[in-house]
PyMOL Python script that loads the backbone (N, CA, C, O; Angstrom):
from pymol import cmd

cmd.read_pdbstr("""\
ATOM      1  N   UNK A   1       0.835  -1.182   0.000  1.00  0.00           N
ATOM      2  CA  UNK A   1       0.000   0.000   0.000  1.00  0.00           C
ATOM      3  C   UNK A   1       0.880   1.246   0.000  1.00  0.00           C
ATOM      4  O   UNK A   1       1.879   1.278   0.719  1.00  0.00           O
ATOM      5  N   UNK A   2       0.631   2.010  -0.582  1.00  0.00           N
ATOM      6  CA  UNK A   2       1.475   3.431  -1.122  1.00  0.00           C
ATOM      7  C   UNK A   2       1.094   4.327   0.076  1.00  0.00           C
ATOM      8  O   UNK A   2       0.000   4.886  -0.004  1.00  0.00           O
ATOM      9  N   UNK A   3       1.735   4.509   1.011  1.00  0.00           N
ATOM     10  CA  UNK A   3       1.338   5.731   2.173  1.00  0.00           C
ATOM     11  C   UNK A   3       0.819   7.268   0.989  1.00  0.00           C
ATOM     12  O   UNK A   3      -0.354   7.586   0.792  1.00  0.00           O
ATOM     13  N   UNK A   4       2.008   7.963   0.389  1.00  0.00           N
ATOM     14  CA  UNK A   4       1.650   9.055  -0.626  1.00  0.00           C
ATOM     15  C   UNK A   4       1.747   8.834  -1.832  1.00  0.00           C
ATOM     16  O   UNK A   4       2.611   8.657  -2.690  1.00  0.00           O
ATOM     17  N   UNK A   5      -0.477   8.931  -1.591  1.00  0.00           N
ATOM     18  CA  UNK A   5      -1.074   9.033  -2.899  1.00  0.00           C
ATOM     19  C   UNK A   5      -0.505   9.919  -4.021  1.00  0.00           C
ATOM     20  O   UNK A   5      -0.723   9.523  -5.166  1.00  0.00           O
ATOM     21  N   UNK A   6       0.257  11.163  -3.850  1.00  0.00           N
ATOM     22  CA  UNK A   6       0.980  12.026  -4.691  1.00  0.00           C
ATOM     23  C   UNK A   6       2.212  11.171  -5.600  1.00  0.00           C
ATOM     24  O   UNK A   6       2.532  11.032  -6.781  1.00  0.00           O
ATOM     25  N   UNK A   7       2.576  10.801  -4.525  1.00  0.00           N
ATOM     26  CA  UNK A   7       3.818  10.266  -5.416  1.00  0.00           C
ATOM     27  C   UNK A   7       3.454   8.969  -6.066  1.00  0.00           C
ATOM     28  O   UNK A   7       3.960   8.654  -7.143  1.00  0.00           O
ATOM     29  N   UNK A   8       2.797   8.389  -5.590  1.00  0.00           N
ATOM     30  CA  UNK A   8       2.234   6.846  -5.977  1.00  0.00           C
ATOM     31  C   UNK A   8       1.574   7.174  -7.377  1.00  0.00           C
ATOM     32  O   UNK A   8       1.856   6.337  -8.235  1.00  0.00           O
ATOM     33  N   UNK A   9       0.819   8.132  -7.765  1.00  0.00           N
ATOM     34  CA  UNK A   9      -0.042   8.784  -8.862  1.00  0.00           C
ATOM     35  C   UNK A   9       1.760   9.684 -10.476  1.00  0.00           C
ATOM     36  O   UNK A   9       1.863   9.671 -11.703  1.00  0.00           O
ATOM     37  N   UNK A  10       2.587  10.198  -9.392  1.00  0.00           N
ATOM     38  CA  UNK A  10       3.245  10.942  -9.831  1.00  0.00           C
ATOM     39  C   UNK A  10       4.082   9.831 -10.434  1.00  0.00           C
ATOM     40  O   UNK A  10       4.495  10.267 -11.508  1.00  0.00           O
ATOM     41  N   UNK A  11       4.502   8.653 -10.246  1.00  0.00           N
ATOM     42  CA  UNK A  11       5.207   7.210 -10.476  1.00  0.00           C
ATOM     43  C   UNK A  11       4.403   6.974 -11.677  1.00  0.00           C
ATOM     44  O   UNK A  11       4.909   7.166 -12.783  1.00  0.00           O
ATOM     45  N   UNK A  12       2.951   6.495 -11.529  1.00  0.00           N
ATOM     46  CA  UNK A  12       2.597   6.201 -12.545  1.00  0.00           C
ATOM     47  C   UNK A  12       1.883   6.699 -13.984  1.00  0.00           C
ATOM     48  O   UNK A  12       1.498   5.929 -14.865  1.00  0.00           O
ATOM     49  N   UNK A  13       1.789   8.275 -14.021  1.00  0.00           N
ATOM     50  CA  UNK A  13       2.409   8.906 -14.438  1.00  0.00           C
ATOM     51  C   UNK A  13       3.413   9.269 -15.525  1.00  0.00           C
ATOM     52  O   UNK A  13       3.380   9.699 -16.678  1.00  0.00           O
ATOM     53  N   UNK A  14       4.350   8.886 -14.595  1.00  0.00           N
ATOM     54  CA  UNK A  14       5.621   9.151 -15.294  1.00  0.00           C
ATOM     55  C   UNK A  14       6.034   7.443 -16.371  1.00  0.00           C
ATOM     56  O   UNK A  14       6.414   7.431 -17.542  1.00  0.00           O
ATOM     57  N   UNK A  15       5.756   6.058 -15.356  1.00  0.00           N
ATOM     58  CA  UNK A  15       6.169   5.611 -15.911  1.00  0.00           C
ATOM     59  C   UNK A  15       4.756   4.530 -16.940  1.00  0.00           C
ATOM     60  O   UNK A  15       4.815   3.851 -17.965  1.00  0.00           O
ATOM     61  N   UNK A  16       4.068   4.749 -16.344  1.00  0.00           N
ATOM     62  CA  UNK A  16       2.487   3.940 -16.952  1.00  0.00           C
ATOM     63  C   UNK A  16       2.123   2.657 -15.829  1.00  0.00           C
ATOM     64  O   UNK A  16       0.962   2.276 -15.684  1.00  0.00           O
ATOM     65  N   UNK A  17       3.315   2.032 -15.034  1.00  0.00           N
ATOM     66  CA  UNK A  17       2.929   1.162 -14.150  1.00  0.00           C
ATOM     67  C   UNK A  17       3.098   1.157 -12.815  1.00  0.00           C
ATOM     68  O   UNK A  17       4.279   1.502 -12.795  1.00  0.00           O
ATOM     69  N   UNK A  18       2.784   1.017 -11.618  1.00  0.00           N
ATOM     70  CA  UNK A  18       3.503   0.750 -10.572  1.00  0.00           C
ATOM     71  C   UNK A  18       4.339  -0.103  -9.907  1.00  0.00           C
ATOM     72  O   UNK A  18       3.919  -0.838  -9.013  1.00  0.00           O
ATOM     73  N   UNK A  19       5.611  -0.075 -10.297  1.00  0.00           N
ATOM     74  CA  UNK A  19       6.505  -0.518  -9.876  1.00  0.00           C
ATOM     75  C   UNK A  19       7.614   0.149  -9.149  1.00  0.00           C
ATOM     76  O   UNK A  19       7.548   1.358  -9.372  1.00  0.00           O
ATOM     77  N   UNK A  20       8.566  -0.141  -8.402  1.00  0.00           N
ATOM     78  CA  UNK A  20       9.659   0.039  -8.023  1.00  0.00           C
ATOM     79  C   UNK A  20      11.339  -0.796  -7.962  1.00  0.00           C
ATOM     80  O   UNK A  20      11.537  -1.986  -7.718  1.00  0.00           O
ATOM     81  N   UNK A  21      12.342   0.231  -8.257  1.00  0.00           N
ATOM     82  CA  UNK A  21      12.351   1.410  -7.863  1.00  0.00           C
ATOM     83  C   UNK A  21      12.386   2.196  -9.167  1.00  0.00           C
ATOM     84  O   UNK A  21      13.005   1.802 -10.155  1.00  0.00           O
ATOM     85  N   UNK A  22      11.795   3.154  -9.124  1.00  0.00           N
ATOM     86  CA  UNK A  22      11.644   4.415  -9.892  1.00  0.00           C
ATOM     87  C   UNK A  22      12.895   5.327  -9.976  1.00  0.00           C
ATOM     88  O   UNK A  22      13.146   6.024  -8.992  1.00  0.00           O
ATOM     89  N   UNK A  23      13.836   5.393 -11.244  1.00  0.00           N
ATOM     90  CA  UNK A  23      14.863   6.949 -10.802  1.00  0.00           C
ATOM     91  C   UNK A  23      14.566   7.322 -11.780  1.00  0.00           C
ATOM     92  O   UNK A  23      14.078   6.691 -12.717  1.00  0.00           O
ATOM     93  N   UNK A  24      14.839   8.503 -11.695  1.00  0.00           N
ATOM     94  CA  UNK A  24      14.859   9.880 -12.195  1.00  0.00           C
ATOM     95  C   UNK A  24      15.912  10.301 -12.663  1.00  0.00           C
ATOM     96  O   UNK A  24      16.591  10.274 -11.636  1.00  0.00           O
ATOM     97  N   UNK A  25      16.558  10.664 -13.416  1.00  0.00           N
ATOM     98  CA  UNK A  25      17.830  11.733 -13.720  1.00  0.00           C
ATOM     99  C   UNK A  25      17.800  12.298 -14.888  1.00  0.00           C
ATOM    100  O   UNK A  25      17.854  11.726 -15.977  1.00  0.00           O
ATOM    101  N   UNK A  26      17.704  13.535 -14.658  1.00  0.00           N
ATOM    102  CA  UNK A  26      17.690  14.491 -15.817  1.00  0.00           C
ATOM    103  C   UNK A  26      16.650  14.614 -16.655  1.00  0.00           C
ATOM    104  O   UNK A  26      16.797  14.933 -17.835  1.00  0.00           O
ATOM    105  N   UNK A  27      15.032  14.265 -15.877  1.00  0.00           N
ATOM    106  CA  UNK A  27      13.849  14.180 -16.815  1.00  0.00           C
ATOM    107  C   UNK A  27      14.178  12.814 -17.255  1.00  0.00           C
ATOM    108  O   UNK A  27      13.322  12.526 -18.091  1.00  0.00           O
ATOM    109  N   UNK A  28      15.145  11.649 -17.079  1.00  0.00           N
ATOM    110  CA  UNK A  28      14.988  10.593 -18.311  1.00  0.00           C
ATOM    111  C   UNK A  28      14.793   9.033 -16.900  1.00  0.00           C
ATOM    112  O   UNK A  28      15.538   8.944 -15.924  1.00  0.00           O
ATOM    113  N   UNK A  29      13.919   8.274 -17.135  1.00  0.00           N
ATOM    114  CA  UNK A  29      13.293   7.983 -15.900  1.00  0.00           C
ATOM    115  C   UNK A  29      13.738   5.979 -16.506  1.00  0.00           C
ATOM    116  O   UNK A  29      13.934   5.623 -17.668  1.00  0.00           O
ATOM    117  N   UNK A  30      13.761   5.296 -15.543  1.00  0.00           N
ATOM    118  CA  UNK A  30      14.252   4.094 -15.937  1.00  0.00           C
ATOM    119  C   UNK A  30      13.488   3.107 -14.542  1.00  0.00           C
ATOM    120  O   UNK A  30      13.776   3.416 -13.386  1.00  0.00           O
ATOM    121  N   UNK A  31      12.817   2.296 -14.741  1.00  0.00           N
ATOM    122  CA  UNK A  31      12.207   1.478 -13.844  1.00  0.00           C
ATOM    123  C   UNK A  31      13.029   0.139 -13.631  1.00  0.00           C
ATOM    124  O   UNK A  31      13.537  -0.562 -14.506  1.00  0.00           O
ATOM    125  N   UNK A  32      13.039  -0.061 -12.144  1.00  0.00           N
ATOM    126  CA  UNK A  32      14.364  -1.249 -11.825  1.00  0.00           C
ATOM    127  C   UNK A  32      15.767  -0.761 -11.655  1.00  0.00           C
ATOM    128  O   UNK A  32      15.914   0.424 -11.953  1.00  0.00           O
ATOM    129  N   UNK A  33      16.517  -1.208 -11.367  1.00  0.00           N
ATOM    130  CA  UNK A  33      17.736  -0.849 -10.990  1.00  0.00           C
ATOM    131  C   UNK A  33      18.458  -1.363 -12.127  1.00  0.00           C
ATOM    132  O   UNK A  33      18.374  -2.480 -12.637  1.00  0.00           O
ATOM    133  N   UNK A  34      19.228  -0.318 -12.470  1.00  0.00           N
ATOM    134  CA  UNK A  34      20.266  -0.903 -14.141  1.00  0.00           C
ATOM    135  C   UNK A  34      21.360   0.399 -13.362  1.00  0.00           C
ATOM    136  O   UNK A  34      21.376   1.619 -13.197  1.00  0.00           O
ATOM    137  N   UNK A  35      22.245  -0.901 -13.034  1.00  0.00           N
ATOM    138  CA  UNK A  35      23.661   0.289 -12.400  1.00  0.00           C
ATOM    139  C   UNK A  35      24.487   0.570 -13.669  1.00  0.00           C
ATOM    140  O   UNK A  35      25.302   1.426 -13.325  1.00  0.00           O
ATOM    141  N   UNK A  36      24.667   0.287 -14.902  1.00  0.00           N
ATOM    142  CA  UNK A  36      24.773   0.922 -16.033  1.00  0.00           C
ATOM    143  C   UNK A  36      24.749   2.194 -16.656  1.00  0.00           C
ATOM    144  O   UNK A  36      25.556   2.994 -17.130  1.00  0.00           O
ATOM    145  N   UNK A  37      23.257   2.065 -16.444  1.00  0.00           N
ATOM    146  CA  UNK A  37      22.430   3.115 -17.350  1.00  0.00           C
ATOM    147  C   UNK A  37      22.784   4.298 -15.912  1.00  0.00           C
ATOM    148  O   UNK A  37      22.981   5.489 -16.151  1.00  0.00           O
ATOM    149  N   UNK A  38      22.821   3.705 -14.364  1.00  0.00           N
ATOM    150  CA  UNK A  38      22.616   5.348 -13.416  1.00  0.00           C
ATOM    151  C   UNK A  38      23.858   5.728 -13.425  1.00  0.00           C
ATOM    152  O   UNK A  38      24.138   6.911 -13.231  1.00  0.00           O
ATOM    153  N   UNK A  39      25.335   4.269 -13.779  1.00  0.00           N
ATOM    154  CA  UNK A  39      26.590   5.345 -13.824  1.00  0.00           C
ATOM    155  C   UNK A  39      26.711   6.359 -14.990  1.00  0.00           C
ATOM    156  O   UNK A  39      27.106   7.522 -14.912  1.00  0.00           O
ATOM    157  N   UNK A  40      26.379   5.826 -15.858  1.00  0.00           N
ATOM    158  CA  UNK A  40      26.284   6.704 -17.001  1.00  0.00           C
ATOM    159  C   UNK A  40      25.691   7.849 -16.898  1.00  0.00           C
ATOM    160  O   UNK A  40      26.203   8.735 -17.583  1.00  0.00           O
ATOM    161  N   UNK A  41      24.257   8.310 -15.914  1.00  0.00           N
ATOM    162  CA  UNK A  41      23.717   9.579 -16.257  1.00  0.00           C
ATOM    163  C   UNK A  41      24.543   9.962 -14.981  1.00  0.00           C
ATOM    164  O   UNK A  41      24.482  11.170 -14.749  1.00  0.00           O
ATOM    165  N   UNK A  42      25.157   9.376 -14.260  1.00  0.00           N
ATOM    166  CA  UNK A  42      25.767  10.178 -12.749  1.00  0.00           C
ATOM    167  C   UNK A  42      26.998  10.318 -12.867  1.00  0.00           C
ATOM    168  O   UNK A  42      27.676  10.756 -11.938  1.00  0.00           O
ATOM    169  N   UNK A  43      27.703   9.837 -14.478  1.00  0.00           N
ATOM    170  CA  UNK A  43      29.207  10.107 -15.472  1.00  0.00           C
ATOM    171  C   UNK A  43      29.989  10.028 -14.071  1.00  0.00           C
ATOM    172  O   UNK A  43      30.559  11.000 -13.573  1.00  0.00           O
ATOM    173  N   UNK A  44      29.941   8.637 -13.453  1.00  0.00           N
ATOM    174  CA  UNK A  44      30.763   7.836 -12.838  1.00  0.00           C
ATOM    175  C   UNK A  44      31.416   6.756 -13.500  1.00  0.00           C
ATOM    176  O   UNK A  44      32.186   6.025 -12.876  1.00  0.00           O
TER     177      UNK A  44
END
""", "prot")
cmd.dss("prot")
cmd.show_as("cartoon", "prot")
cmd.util.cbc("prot")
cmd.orient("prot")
């Protein structure tokens, strides 16, 4: 159960489903964890 309805709404939304985890970087949004794709936008 999603405590905030805001963000729970703002997730799906952004990505069409509810899942987690949700990131964000730079407007460009990626569902699941891909340590790849976050070193790359965090140019680590």
């Amino acid at each position: 159960m999603a405590v905030d309805k805001a963000a729970r709404d703002e997730m799906v939304t952004k990505t069409g489903r509810l899942a987690v985890p949700v990131i964000e970087v730079d407007g460009e949004v990626v569902v699941g964890y891909d340590e790849n794709w976050l070193k790359q936008k965090l140019g680590l």
